[in-house]
Structures are given as structure tokens and as C-alpha cells.
C-alpha positions as CSV (number, residue, x, y, z in Angstrom):
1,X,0.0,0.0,0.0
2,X,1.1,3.1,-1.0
3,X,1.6,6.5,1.4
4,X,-0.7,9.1,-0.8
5,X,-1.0,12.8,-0.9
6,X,-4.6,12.2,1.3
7,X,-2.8,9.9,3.6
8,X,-0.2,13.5,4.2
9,X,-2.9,15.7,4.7
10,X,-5.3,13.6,7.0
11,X,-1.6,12.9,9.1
12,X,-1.0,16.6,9.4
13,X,-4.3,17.6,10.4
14,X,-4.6,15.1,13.5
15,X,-1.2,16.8,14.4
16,X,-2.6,20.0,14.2
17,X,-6.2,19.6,15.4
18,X,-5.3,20.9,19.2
19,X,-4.5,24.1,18.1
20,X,-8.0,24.6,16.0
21,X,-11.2,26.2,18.2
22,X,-14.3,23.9,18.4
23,X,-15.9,25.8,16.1
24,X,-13.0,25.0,13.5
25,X,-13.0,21.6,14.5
26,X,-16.3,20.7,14.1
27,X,-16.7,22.9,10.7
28,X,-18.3,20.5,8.2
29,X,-20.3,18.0,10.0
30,X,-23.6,17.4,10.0
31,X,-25.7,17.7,12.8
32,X,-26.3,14.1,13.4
33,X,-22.2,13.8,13.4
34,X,-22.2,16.9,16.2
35,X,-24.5,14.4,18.1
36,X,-23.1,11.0,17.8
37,X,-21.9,9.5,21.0
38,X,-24.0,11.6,23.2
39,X,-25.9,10.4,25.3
40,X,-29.6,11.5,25.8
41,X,-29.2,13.7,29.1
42,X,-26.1,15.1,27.2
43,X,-28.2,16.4,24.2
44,X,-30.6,18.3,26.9
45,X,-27.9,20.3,28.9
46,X,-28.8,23.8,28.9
47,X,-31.9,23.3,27.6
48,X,-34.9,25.1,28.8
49,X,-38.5,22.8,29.5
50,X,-39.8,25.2,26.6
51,X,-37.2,24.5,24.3
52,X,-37.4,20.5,25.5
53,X,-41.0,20.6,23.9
54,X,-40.5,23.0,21.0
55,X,-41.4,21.2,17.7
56,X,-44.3,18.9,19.7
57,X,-47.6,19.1,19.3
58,X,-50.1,20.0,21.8
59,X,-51.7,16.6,21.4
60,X,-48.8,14.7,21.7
61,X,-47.7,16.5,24.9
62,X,-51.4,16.0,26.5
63,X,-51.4,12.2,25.1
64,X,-47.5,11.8,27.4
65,X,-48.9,13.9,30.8
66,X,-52.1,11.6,30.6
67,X,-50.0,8.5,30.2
68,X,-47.2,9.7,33.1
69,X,-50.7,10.5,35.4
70,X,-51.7,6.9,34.9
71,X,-48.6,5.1,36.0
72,X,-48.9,3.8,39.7
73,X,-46.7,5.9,41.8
């Protein structure tokens, strides 16, 4: 197997990516590939109740506090 011109530039960014701000470093991934590896209670530091059920329906938020009421306690 040969040593390629990729192979170089992948080698000298791992030697460099300590001295690149989290922003830089996580310039070009997607979303899901900021998430991976997080765990659930991870992905909801910081988060706000409000901004825990942004995106839900009213419905769907009624249908989960009927379903935690009913559970035996």
C-alpha cells in the first residue's frame, strides 16, 4: 500500500487539530455527526423545559402527561 497525498494531509491535520477552536474543528459535520456519541441527558444540557418541547404538538404533549398520570406511583 502506498503512502498518498490524502494519507499527508489527513496525518498533518490530527497533528494540528489541538490548536483549532471547536468551532473550526467541528466545521463540516452534519448535525447528526455533532450528536453521535452523546448520550440522551447530554443532548438536553442547557436546555430550557420550553425548548425541550418545541417542535411537539399540543396533542402529543397531552397524550405523554395523561400517560405519566396513569402510571402507579
Amino acid at each position: 500500500m502506498s503512502y498518498t497525498v490524502a494519507d499527508y494531509l489527513k496525518e498533518e491535520a490530527l497533528r494540528h487539530r489541538d490548536t483549532l477552536t471547536p468551532a473550526e474543528r467541528l466545521r463540516g459535520l452534519t448535525p447528526a455527526e455533532r450528536l453521535r456519541g452523546l448520550t440522551l441527558a447530554e443532548r438536553l444540557i442547557g436546555l430550557t423545559p420550553a425548548e425541550r418541547l418545541e417542535g411537539l404538538d399540543p396533542e402529543e404533549i397531552e397524550a405523554y402527561l395523561r400517560k405519566i398520570r396513569s402510571r402507579p406511583q
